[in-house]
Biopython code that builds the backbone (N, CA, C, O; Angstrom):
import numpy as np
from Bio.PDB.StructureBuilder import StructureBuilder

atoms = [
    (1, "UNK", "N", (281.819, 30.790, -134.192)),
    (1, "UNK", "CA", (282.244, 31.546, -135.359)),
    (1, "UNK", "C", (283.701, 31.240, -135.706)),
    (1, "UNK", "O", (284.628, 32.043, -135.603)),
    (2, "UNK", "N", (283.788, 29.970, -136.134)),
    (2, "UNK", "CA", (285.634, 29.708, -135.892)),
    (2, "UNK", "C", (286.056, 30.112, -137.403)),
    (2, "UNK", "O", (287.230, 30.315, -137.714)),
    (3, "UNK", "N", (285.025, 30.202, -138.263)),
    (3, "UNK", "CA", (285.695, 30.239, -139.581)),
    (3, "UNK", "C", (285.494, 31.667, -139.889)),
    (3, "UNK", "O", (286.241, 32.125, -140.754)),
    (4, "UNK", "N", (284.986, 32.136, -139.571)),
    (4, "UNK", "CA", (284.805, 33.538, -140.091)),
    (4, "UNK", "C", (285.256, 34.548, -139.127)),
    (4, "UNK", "O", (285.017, 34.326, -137.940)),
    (5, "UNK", "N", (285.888, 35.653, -139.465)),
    (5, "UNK", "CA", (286.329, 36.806, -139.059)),
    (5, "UNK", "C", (286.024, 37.592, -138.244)),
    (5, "UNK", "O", (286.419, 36.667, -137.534)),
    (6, "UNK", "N", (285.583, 38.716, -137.297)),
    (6, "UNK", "CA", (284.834, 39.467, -136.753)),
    (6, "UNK", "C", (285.519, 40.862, -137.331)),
    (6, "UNK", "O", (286.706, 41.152, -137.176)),
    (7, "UNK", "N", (284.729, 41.508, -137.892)),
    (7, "UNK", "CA", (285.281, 42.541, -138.902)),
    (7, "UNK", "C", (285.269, 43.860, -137.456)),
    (7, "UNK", "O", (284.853, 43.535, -136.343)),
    (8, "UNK", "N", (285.844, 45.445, -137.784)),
    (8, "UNK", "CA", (285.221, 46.609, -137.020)),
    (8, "UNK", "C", (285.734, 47.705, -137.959)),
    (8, "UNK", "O", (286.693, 47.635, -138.727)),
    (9, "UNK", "N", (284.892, 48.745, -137.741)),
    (9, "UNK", "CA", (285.182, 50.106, -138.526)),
    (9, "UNK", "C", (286.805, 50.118, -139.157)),
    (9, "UNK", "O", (287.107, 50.525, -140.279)),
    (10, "UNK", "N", (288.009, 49.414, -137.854)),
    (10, "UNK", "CA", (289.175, 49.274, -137.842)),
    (10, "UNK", "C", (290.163, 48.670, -139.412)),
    (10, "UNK", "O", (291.023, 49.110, -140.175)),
    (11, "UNK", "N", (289.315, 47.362, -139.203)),
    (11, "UNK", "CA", (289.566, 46.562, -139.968)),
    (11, "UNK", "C", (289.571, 46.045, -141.173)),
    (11, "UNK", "O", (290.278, 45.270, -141.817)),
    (12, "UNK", "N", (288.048, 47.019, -141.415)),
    (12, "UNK", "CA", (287.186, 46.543, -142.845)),
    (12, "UNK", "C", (287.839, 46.488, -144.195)),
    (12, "UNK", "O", (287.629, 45.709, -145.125)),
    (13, "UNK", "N", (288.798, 47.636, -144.077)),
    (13, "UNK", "CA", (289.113, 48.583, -145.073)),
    (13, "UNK", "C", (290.708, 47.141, -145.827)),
    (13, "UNK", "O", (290.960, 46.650, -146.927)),
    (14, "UNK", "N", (291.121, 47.075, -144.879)),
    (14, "UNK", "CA", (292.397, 45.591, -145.112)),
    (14, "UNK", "C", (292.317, 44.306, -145.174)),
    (14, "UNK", "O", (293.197, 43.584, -145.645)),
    (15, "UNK", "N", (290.895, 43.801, -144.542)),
    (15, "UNK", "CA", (290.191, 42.450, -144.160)),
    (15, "UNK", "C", (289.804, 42.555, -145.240)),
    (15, "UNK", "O", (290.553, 41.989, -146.036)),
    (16, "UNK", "N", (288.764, 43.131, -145.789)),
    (16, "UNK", "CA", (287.970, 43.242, -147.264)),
    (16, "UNK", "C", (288.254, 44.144, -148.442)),
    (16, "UNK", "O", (288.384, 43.583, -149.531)),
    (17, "UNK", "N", (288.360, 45.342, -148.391)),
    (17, "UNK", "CA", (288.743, 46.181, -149.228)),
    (17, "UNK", "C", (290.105, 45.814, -150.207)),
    (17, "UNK", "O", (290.139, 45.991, -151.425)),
    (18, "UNK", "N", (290.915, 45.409, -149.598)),
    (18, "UNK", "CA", (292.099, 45.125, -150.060)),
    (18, "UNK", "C", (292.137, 43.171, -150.364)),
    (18, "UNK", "O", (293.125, 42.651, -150.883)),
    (19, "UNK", "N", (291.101, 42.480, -150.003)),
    (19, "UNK", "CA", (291.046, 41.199, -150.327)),
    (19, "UNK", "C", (291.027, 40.808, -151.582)),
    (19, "UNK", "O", (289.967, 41.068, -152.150)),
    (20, "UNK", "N", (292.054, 40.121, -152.398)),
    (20, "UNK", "CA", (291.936, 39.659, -154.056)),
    (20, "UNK", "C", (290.613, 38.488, -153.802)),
    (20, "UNK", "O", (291.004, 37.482, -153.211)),
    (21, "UNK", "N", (289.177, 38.489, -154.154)),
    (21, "UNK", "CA", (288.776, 37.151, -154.904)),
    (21, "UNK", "C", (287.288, 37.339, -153.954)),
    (21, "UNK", "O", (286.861, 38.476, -153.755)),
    (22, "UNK", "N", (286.549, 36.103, -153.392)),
    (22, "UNK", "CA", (285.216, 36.766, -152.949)),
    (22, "UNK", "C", (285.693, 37.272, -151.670)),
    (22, "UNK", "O", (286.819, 36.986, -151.264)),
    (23, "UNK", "N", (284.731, 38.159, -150.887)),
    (23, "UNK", "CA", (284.343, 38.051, -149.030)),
    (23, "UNK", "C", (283.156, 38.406, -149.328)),
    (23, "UNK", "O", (282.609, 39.267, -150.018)),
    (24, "UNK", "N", (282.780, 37.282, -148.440)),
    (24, "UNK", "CA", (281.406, 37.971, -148.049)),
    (24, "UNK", "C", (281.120, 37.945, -146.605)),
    (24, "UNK", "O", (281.382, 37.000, -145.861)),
    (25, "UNK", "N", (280.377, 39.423, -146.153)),
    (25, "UNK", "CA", (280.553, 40.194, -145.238)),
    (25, "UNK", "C", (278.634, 39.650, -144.266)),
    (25, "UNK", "O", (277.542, 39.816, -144.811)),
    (26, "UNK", "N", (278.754, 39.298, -143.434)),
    (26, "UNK", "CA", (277.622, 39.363, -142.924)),
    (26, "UNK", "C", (277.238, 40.442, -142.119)),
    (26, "UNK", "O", (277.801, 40.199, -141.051)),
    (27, "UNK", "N", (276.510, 41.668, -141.969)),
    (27, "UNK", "CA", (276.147, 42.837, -140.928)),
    (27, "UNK", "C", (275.085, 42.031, -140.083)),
    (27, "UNK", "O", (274.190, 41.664, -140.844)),
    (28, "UNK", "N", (274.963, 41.809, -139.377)),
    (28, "UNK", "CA", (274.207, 41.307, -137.966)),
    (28, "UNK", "C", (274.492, 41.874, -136.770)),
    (28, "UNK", "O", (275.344, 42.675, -136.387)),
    (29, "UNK", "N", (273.368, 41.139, -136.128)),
    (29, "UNK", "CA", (273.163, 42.124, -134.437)),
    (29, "UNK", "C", (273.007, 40.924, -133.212)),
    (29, "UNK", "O", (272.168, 40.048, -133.428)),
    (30, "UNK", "N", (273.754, 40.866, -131.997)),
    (30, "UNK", "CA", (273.500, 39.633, -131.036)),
    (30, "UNK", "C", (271.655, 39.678, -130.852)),
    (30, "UNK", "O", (271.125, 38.603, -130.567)),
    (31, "UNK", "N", (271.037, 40.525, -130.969)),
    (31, "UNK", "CA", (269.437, 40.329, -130.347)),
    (31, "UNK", "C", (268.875, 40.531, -131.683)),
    (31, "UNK", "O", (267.926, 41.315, -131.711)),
    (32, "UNK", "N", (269.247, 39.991, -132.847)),
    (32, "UNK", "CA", (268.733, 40.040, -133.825)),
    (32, "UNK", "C", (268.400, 38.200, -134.163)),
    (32, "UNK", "O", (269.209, 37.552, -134.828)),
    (33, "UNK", "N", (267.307, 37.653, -133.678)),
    (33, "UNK", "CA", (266.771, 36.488, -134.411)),
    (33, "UNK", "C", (267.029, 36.323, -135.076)),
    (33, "UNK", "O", (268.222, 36.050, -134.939)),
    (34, "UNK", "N", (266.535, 36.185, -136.768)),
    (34, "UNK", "CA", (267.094, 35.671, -137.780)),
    (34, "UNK", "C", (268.823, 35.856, -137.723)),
    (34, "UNK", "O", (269.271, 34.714, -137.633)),
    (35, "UNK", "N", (269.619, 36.559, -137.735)),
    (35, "UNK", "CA", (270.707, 37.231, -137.741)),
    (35, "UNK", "C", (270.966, 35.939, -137.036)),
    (35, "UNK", "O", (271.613, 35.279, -137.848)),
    (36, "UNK", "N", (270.800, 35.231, -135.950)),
    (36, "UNK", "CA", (271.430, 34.397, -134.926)),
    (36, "UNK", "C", (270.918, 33.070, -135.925)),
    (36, "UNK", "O", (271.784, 32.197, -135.865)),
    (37, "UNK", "N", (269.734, 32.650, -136.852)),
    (37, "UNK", "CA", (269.522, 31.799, -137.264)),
    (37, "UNK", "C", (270.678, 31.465, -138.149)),
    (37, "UNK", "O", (271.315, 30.412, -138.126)),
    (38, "UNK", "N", (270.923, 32.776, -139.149)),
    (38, "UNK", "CA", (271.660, 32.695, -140.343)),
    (38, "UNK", "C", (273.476, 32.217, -139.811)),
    (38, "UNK", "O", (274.115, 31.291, -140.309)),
    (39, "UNK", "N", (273.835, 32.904, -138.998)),
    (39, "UNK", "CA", (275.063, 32.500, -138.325)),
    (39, "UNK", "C", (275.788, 31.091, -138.984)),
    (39, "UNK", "O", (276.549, 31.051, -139.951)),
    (40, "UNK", "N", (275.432, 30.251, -138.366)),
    (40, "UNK", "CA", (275.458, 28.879, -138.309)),
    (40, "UNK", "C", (275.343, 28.155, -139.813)),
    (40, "UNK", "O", (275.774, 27.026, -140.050)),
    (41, "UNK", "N", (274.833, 28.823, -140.559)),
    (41, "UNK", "CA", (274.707, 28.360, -142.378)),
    (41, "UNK", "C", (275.920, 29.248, -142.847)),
    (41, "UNK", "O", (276.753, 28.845, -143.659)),
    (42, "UNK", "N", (275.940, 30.424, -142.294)),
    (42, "UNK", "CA", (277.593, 30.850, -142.858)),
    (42, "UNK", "C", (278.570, 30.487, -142.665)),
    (42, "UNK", "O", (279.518, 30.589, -143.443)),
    (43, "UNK", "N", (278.593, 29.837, -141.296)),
    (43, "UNK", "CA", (279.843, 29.317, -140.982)),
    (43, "UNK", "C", (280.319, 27.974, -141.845)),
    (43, "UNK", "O", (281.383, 27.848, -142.451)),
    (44, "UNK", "N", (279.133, 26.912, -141.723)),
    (44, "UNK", "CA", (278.974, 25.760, -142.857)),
    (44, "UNK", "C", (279.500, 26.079, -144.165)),
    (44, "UNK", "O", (280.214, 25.240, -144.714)),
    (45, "UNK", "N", (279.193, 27.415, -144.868)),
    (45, "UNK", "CA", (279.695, 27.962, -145.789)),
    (45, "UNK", "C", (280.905, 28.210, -146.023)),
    (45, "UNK", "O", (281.560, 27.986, -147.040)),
    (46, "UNK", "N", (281.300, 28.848, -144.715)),
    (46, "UNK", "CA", (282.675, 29.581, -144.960)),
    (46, "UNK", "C", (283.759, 28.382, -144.739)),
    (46, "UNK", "O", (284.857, 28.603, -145.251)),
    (47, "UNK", "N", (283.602, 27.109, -144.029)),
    (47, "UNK", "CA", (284.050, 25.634, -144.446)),
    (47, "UNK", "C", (284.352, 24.994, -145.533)),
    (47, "UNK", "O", (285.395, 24.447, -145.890)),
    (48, "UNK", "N", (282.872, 25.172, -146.250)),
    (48, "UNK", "CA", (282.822, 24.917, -147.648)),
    (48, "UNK", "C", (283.255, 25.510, -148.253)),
    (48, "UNK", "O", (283.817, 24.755, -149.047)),
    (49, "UNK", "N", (283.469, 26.557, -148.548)),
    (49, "UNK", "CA", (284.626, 27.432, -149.382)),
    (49, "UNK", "C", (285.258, 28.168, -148.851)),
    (49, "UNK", "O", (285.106, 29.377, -149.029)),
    (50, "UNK", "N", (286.474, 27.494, -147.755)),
    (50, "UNK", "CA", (287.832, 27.794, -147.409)),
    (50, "UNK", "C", (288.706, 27.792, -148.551)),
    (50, "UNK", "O", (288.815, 26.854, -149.340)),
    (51, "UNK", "N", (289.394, 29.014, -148.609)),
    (51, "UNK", "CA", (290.613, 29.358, -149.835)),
    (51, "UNK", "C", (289.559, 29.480, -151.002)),
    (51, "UNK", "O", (289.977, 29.180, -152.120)),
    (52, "UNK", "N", (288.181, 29.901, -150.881)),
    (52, "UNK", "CA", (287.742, 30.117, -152.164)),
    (52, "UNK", "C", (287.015, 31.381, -151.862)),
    (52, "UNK", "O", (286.772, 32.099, -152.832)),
    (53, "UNK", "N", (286.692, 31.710, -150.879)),
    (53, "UNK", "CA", (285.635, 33.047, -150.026)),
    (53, "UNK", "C", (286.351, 33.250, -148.810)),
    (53, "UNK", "O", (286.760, 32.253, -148.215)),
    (54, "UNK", "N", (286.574, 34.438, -148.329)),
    (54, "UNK", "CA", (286.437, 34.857, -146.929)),
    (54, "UNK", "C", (285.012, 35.087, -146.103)),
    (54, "UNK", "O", (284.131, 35.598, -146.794)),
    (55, "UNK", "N", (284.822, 34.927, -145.373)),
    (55, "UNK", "CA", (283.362, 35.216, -144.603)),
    (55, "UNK", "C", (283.932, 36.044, -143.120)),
    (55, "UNK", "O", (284.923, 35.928, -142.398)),
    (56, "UNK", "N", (283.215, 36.558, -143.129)),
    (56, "UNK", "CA", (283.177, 37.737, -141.810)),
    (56, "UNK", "C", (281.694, 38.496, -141.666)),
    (56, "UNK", "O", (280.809, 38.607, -142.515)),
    (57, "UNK", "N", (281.748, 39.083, -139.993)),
    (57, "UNK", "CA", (280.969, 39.650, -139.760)),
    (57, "UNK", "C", (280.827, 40.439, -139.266)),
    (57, "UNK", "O", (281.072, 40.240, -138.076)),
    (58, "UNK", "N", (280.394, 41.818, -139.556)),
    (58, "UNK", "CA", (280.299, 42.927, -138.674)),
    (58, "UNK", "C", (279.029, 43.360, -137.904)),
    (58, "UNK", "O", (278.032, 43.866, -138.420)),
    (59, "UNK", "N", (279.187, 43.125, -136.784)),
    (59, "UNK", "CA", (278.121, 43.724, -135.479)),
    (59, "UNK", "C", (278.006, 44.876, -135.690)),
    (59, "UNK", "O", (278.825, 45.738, -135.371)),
    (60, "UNK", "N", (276.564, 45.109, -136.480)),
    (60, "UNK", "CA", (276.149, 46.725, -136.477)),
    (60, "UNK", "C", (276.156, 47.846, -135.633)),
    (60, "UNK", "O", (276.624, 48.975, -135.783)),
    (61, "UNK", "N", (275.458, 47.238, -134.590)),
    (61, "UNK", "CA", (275.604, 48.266, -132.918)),
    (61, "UNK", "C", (277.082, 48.357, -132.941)),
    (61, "UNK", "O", (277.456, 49.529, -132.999)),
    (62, "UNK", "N", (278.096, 47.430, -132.913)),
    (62, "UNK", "CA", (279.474, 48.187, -132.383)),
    (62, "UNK", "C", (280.615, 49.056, -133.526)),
    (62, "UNK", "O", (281.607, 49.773, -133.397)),
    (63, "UNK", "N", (279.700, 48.435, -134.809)),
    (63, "UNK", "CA", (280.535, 49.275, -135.965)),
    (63, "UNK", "C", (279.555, 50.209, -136.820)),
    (63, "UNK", "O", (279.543, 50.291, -138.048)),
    (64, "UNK", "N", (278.645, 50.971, -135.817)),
    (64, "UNK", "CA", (277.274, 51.694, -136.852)),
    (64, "UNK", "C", (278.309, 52.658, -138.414)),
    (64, "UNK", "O", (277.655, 53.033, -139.387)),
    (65, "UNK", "N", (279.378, 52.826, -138.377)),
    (65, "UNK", "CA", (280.208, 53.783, -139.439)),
    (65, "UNK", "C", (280.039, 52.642, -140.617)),
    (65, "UNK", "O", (280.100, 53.020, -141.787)),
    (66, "UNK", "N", (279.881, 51.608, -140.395)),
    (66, "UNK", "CA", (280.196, 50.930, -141.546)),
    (66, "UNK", "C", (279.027, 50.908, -141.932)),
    (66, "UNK", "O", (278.718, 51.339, -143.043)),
    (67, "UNK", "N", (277.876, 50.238, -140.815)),
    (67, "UNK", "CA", (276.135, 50.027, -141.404)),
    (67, "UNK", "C", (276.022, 51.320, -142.062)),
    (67, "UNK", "O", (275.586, 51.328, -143.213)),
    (68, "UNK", "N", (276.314, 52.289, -141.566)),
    (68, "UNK", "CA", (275.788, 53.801, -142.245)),
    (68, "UNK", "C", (276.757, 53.542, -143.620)),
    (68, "UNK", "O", (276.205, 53.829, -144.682)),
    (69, "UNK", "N", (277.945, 53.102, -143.688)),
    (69, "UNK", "CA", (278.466, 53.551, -145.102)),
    (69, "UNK", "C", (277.992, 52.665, -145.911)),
    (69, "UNK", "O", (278.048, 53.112, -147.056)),
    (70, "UNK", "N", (277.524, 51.555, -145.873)),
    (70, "UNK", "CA", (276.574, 50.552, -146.975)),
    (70, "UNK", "C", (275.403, 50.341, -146.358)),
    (70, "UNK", "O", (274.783, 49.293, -146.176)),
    (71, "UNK", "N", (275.062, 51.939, -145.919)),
    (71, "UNK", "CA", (273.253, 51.928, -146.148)),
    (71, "UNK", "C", (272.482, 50.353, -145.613)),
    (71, "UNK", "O", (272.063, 49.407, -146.280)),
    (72, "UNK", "N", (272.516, 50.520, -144.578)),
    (72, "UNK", "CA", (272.778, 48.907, -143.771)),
    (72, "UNK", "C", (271.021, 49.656, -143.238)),
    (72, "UNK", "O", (270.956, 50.667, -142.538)),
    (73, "UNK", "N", (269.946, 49.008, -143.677)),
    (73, "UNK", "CA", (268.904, 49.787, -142.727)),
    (73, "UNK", "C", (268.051, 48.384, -142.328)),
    (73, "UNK", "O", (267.012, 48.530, -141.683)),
    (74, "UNK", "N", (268.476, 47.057, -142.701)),
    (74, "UNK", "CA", (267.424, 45.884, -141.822)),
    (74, "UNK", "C", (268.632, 44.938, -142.156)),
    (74, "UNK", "O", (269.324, 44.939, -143.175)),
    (75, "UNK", "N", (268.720, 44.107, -141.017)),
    (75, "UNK", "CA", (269.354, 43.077, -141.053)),
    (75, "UNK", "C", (268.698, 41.646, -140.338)),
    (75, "UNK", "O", (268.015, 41.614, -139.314)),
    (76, "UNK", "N", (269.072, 40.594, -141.104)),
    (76, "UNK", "CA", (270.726, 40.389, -141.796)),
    (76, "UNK", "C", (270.620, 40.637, -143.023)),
    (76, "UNK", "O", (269.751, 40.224, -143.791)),
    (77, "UNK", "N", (272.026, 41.722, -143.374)),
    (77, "UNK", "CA", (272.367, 41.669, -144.943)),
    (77, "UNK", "C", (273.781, 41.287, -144.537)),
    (77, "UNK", "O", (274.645, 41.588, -143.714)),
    (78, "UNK", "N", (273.518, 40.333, -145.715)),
    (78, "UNK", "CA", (275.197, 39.858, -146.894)),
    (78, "UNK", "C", (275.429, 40.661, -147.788)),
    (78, "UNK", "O", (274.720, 40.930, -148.758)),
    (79, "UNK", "N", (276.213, 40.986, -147.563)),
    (79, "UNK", "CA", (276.718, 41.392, -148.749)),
    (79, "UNK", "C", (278.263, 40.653, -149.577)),
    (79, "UNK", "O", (279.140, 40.006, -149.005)),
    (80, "UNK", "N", (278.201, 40.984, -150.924)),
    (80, "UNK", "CA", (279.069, 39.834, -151.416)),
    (80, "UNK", "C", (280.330, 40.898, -151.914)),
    (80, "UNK", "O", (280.082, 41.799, -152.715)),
    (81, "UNK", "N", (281.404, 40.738, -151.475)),
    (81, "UNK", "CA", (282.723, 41.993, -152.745)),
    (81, "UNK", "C", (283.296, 40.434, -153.495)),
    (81, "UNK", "O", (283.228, 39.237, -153.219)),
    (82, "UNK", "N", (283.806, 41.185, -154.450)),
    (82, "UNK", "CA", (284.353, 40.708, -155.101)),
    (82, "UNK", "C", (285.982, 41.385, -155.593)),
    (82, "UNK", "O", (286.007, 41.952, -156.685)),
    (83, "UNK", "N", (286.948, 41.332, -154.995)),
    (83, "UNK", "CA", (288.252, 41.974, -155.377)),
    (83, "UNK", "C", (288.278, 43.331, -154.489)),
    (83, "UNK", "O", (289.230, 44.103, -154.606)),
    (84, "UNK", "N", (287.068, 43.640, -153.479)),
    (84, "UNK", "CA", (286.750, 44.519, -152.589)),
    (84, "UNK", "C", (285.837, 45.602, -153.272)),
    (84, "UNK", "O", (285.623, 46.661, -152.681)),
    (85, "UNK", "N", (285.407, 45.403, -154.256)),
    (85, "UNK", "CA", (283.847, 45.685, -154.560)),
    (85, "UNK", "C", (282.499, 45.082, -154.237)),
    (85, "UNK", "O", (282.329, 43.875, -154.407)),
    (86, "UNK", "N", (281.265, 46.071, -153.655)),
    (86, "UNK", "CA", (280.596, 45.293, -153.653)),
    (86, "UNK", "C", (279.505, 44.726, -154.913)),
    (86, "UNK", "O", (279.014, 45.546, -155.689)),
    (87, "UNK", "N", (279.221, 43.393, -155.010)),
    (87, "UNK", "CA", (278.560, 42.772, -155.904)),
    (87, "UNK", "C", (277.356, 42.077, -156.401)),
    (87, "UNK", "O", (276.929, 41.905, -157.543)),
    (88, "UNK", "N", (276.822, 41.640, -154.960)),
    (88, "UNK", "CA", (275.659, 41.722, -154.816)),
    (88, "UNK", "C", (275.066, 41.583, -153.355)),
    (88, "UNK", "O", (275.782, 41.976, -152.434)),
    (89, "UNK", "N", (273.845, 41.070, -153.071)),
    (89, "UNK", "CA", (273.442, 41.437, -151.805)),
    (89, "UNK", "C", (272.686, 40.117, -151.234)),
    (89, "UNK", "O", (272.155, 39.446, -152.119)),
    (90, "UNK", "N", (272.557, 39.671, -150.022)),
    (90, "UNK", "CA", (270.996, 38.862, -149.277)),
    (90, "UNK", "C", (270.528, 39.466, -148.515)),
    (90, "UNK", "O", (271.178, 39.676, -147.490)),
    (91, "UNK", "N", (269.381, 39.948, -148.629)),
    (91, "UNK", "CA", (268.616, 40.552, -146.888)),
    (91, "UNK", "C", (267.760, 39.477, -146.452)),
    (91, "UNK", "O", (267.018, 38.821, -147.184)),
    (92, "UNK", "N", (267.963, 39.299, -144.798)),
    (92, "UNK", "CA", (267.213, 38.749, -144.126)),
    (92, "UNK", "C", (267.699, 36.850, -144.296)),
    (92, "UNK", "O", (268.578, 36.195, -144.856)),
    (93, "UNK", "N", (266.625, 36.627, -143.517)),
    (93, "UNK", "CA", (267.214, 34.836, -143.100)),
    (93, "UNK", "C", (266.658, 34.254, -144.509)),
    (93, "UNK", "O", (265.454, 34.349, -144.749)),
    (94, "UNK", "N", (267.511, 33.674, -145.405)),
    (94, "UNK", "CA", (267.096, 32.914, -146.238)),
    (94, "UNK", "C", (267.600, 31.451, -146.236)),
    (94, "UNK", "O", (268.278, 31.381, -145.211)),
    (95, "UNK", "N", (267.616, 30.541, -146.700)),
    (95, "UNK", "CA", (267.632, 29.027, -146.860)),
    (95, "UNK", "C", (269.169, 29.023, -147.151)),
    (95, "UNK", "O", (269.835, 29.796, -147.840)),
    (96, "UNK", "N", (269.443, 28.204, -146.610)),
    (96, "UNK", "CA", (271.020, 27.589, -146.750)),
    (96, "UNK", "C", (271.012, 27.589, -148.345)),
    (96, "UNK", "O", (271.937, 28.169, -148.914)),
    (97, "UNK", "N", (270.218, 27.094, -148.943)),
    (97, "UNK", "CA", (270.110, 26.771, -150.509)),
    (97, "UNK", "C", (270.766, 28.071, -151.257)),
    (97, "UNK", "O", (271.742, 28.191, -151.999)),
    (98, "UNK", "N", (269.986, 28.817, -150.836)),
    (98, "UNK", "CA", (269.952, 30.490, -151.780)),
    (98, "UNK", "C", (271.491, 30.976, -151.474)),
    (98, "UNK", "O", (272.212, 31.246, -152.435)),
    (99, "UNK", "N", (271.858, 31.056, -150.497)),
    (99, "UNK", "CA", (273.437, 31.406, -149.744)),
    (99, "UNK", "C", (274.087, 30.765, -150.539)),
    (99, "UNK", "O", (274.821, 31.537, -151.157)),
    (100, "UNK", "N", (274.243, 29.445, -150.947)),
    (100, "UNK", "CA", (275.197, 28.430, -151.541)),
    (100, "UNK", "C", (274.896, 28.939, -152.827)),
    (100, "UNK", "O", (275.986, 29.190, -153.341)),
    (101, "UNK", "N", (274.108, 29.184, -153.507)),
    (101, "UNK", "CA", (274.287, 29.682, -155.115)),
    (101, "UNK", "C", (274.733, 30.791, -155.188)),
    (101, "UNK", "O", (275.422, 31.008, -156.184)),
    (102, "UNK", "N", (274.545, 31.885, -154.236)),
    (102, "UNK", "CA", (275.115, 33.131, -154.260)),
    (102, "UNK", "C", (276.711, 32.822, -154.241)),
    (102, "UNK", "O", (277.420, 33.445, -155.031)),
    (103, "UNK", "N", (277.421, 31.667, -153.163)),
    (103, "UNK", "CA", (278.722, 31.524, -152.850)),
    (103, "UNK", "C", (279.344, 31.328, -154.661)),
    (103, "UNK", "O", (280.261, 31.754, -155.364)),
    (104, "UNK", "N", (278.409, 30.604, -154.744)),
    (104, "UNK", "CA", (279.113, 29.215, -156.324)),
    (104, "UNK", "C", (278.969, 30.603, -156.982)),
    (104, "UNK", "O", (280.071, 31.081, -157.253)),
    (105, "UNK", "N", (278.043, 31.295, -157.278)),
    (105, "UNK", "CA", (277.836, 32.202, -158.257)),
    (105, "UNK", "C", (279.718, 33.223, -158.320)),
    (105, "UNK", "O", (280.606, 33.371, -159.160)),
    (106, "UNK", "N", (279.513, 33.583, -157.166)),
    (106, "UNK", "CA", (280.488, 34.978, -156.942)),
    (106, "UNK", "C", (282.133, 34.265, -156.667)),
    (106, "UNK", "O", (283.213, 34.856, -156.637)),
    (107, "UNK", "N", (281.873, 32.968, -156.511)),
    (107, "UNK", "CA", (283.392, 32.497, -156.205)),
    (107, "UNK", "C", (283.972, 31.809, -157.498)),
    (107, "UNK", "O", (285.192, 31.691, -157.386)),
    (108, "UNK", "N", (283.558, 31.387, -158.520)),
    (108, "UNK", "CA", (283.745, 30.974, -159.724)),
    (108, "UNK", "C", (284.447, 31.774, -160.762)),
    (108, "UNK", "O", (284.593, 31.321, -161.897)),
]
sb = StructureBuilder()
sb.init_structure("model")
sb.init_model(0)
sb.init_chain("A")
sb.init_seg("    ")
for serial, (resi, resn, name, xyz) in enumerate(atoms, 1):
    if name == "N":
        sb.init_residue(resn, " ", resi, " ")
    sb.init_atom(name, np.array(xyz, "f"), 0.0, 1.0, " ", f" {name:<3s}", serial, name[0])
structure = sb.get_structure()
């Protein structure tokens, strides 16, 4: 996870909230399969648009305040802010493809 962040209840609020331009936030779990698939396409991502997106991730089990405050009920969800709003969403393992239009979409 060298490019992306590890977010906590602590952090969220200055890491993202206060971020000018995209983040997008991954909620995942270590014994969550897909969650461990998707990993590895975000990081590729968060490469690909260094200085254009932030990427981070928050471990649900150790930050449940946050899953509970964006209604976090199956993962993996992305979620996308934009200026520290959120803007839109991915649930579950989808294709490197779909991730990359969401990036181009929200970082433009």
């Amino acid at each position: 996870m060298s490019n992306s962040v590890e977010l906590t209840d602590a952090t969220f609020s200055s890491e993202i909230e206060k971020h000018d331009g995209l983040a997008v936030v991954d909620f995942w779990a270590p014994w969550c399969g897909p969650c461990r698939m998707l990993g590895p396409l975000l990081d590729e991502l968060a490469t690909e648009y260094a200085g254009k997106a932030k990427v981070a991730k928050v471990d649900v089990d150790q930050n449940q305040s946050l899953a509970q405050r964006f209604g976090v009920r199956s993962i993996p969800l992305i979620l996308f802010f934009k200026d520290g709003k959120v803007v839109d969403q991915v649930l579950g393992a989808v294709p490197k493809a779909q991730l990359a239009a969401k990036f181009q979409q929200h970082a433009a």
